[in-house]
C-alpha positions, 0 to 999 in steps of 0.5 A, spaced: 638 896 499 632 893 494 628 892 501 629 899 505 628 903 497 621 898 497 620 901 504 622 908 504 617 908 497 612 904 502 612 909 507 613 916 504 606 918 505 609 918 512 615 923 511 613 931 513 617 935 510 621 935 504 627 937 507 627 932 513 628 926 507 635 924 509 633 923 516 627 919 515 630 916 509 636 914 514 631 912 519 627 908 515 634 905 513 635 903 520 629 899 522 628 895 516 636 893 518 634 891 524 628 887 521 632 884 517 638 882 523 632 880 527 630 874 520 637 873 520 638 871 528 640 864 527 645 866 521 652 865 524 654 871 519 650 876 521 652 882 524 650 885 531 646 891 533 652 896 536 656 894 529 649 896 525 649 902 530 656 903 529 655 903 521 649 908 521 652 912 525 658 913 520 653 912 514 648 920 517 654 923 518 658 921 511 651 924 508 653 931 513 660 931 510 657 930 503 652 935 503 658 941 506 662 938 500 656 939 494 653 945 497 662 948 497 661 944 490 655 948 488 658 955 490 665 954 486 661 951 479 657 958 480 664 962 481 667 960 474 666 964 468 660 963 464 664 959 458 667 954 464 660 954 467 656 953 461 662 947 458 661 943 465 654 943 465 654 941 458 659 935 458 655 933 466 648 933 463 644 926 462 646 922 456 651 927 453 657 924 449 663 927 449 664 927 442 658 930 440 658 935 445 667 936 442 663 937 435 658 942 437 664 946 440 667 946 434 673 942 438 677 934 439 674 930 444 680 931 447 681 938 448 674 938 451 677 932 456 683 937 457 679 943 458 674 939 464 681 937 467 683 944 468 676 946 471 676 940 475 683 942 478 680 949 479 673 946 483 677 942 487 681 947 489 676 952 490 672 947 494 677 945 499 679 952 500 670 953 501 670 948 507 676 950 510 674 956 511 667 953 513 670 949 519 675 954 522 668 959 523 
């Protein structure tokens, strides 16, 4: 991993287009992969190259299936009341502790706990029904 995120750095003057980036990050991925499988040839422990094509295979579509899932994600965060819109983005911000962020509300820790367990429930919902509703069309 430490290997293809020095190479996708190396050569990110070559990507085109911003929105090409899990593409080119996948192939990227992919050759320095081979690379090293072609270093390791001797190893016994090595994996061969459809099991690799295999995995890459498995590995851009799980990305596909993540972006449906964070694009339903996003629209259903937006649908929420604006009090609830406003908690989630509060409590999911970097470096927020949930106490602190309790005592800013005026409310336990738990409660803020609970209050986000709700909404998760509600967001999980919403976003099946978003992709199911994106598959049958």
């Amino acid at each position: 991993m430490q290997e293809v995120a020095a190479a996708l750095w190396k050569r990110f003057h070559t990507l085109s287009a911003p929105e090409d980036f899990r593409r080119w990050a996948f192939g990227v991925a992919r050759l320095e992969a081979l690379e090293f499988l072609r270093k390791r040839a001797r190893d016994r422990h090595v994996f061969g190259d459809e099991l690799l094509e295999v995995l890459a295979t498995e590995a851009e579509s799980a990305a596909d299936h993540f972006a449906e899932e964070r694009k339903a994600l996003d629209e259903c965060v937006q649908k929420l009341p604006e009090e609830q819109r406003r908690l989630v983005e509060a409590a999911y911000a970097p470096g927020v502790r949930m106490d602190e962020l309790a005592g800013t509300l005026g409310r336990t820790a738990m409660a803020v706990y609970k209050s986000l367990h709700r909404i998760r429930m509600i967001l999980i919902e919403c976003t099946q029904r978003y992709l199911e509703k994106e598959r049958a069309t």
